[in-house]
C-alpha positions as CSV (number, residue, x, y, z in Angstrom):
1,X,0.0,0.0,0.0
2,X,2.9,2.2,0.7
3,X,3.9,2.7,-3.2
4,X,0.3,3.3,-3.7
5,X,-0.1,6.0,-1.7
6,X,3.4,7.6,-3.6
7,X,2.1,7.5,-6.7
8,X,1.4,11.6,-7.7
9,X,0.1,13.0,-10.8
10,X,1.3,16.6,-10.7
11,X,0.8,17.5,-14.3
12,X,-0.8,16.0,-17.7
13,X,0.7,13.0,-18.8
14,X,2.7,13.0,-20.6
15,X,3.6,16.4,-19.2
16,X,5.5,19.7,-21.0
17,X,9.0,18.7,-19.8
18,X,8.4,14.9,-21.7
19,X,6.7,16.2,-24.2
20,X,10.1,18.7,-25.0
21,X,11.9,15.9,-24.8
22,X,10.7,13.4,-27.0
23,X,10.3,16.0,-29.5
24,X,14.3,16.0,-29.3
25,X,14.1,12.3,-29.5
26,X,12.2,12.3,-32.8
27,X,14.9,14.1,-34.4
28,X,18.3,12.6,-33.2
29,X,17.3,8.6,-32.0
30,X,16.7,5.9,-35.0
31,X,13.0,5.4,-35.3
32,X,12.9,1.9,-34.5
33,X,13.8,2.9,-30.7
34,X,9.7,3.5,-30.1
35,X,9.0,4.5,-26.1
36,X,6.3,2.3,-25.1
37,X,5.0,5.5,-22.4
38,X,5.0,8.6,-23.3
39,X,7.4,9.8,-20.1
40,X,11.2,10.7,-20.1
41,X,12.7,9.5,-16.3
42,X,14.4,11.5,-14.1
43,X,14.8,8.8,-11.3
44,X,13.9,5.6,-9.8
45,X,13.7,4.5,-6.2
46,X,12.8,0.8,-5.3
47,X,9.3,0.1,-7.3
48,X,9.0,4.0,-7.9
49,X,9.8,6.0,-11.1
50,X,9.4,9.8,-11.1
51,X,9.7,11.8,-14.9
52,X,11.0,14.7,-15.7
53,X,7.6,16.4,-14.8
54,X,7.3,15.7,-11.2
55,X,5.4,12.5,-11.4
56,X,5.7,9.6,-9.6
57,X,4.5,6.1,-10.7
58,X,4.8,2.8,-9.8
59,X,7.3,1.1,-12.3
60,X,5.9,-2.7,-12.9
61,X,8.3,-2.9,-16.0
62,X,11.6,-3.1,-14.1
63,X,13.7,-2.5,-16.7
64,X,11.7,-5.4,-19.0
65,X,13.0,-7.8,-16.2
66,X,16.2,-7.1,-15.4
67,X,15.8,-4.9,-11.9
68,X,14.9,-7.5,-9.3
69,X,16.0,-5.3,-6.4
70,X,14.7,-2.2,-7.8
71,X,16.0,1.1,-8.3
72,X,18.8,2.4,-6.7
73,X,18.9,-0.5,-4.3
74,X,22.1,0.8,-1.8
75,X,23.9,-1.7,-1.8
76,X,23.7,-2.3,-5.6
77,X,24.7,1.7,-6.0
78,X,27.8,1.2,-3.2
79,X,28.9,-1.9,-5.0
80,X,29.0,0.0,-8.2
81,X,30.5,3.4,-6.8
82,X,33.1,0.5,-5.5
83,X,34.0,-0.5,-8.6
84,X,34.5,2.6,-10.4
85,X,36.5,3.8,-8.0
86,X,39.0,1.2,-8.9
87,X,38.1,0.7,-12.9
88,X,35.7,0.5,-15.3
89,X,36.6,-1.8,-17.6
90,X,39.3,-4.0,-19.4
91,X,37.8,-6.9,-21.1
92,X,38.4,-9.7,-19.5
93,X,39.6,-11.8,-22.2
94,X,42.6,-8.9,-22.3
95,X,43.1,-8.3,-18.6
96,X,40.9,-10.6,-16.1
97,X,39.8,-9.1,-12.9
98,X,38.9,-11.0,-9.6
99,X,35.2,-10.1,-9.4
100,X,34.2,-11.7,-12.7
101,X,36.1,-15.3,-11.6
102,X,34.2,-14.3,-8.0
103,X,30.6,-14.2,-9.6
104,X,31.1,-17.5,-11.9
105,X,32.2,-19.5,-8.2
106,X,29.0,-17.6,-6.5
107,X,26.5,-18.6,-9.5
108,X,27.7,-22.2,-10.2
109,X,27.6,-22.8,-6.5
110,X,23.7,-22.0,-7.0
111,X,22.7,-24.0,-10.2
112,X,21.4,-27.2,-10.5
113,X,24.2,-28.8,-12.5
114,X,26.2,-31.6,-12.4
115,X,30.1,-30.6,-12.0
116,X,32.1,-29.8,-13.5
117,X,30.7,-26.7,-14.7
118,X,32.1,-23.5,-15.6
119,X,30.0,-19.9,-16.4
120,X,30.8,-17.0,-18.8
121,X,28.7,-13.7,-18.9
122,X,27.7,-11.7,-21.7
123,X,26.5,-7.9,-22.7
124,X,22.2,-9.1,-23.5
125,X,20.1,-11.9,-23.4
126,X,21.0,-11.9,-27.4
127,X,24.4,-12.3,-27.2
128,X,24.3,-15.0,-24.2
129,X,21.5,-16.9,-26.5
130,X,24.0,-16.7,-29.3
131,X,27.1,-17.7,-27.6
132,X,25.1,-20.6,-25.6
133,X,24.2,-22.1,-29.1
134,X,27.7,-21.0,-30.0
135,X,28.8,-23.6,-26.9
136,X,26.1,-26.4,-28.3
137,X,27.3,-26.8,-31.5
138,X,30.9,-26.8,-31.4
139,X,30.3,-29.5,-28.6
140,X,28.1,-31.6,-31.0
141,X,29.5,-30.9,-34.1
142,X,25.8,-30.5,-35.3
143,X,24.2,-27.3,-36.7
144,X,20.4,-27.5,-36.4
145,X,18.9,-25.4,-33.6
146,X,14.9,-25.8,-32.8
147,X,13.4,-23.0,-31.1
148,X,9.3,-22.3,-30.2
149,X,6.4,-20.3,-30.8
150,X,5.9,-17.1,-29.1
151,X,9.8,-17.0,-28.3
152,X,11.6,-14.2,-28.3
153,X,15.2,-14.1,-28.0
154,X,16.7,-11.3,-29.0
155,X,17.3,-9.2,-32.2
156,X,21.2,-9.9,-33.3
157,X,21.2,-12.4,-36.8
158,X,20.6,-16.1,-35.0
159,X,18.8,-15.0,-31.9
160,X,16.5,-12.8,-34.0
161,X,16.0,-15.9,-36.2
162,X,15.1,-17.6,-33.6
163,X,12.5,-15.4,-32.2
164,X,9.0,-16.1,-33.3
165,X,7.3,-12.8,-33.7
166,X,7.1,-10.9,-36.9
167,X,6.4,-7.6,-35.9
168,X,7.7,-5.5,-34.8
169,X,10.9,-7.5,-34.1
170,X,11.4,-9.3,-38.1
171,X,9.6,-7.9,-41.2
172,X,11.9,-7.2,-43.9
173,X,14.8,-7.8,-41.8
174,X,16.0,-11.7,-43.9
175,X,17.2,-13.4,-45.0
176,X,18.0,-15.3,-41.7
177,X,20.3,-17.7,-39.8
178,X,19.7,-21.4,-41.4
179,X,19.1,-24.7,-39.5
180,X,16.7,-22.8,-37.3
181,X,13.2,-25.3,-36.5
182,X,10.2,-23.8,-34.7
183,X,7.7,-26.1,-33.0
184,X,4.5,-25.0,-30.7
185,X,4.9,-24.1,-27.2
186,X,1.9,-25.4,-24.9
187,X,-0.3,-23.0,-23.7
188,X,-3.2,-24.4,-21.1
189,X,-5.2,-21.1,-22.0
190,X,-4.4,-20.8,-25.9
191,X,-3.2,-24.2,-26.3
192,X,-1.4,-26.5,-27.5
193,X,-1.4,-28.2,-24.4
194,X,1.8,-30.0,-23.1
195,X,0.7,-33.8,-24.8
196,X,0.4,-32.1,-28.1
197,X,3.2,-29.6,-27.7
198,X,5.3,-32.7,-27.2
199,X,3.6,-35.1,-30.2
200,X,4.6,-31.7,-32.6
201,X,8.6,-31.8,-32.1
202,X,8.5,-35.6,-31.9
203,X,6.9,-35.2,-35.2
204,X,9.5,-32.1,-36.4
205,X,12.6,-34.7,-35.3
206,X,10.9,-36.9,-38.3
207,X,9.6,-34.2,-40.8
208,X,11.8,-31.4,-40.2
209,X,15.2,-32.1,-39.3
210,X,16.6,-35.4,-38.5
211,X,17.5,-35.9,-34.6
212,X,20.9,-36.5,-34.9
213,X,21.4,-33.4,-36.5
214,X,19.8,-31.1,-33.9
215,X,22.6,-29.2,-31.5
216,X,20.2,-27.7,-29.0
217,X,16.9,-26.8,-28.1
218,X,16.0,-23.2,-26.8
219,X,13.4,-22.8,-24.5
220,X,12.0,-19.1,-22.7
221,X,9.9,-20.6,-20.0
222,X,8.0,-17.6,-19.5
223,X,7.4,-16.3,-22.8
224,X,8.5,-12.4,-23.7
């Protein structure tokens, strides 16, 4: 109830000040970079977002995902001031650092994997997808890659072939990546359910590509 209660409306929405400044926007940021509300931010705290104009709303976005602590969590912002303080950056692959090897001990600790196991992180989602296939096939020695309905995976050349949805994400944008299969996802509301989801790759593996042949198979569990 508390984030209720500190959500204010203190002008139009979107108000003059966003307003200004996605008039800016039109004319300098590629067109494909669409705002889905018509605010600019000026700052976020915990669950809370507050524009440029004064306003204050409850942000159930969180960064599409990616801010499971919030915004401007302290400790996240003192563990970030931390690190600047010492550097920035220096790729790893050129000179490795002791957080990055502290991270991948923390995180396989935590997953559900047989040993031995080993972790490497990535810019995106699209570029982890990309590099985890990367992993699959030069394991396998085998280039097919199936993929489902409704996916999306990102928007570089495989992971956006690999993504389901049209528009706005694919239209005009091929050719793409080859070897890529798509099969239904089950849905209990839409459906396919989970029987028939499962009949339709057993039946790709014999009318689509050939078992054997197949490197991986990439699943989003909860659908973006």
């Amino acid at each position: 109830m508390a984030a209720t209660r500190s959500i204010e409306l203190r002008t139009d929405v979107p108000g003059p000040r966003s307003r200004e400044l996605l008039a800016r926007k039109d004319a300098v940021v590629a067109r494909p970079l669409v705002p889905t509300f018509p605010i600019v931010v000026e700052e976020g705290r915990g669950v809370l977002l507050t524009d440029v104009d004064g306003n204050t709303y409850v942000d159930f976005t969180g960064g599409v995902g990616c801010l499971n602590v919030g915004h401007s969590h302290p400790r996240v912002v003192a563990a970030a001031q931390e690190q600047l303080e010492r550097f920035a950056h220096t790729d790893f692959t050129i000179v490795p650092y002791e957080p990055y090897i502290e991270l991948a001990e923390r995180l396989l600790a935590l997953a559900p994997l047989p040993s031995p196991k080993k972790a490497a992180f990535f810019n995106a989602g699209t570029e982890a997808v990309e590099n985890a296939v990367k992993f699959a096939r030069a394991h396998t020695k085998r280039p097919a890659v199936i993929a489902f309905e409704g996916g999306f995976h990102g928007r570089t050349l495989l992971s956006l072939s690999l993504t389901s949805k049209t528009h706005p994400y694919k239209a005009g944008l091929g050719p793409f990546a080859p070897e890529v299969y798509r099969v239904p996802f089950p849905q209990d509301y839409r459906g396919p359910d989970a029987r028939e989801a499962l009949d339709a790759l057993e039946r790709a593996l014999t009318t689509q590509v050939a078992a054997e042949t197949v490197a991986a198979i990439v699943i989003e569990p909860v659908q973006g």
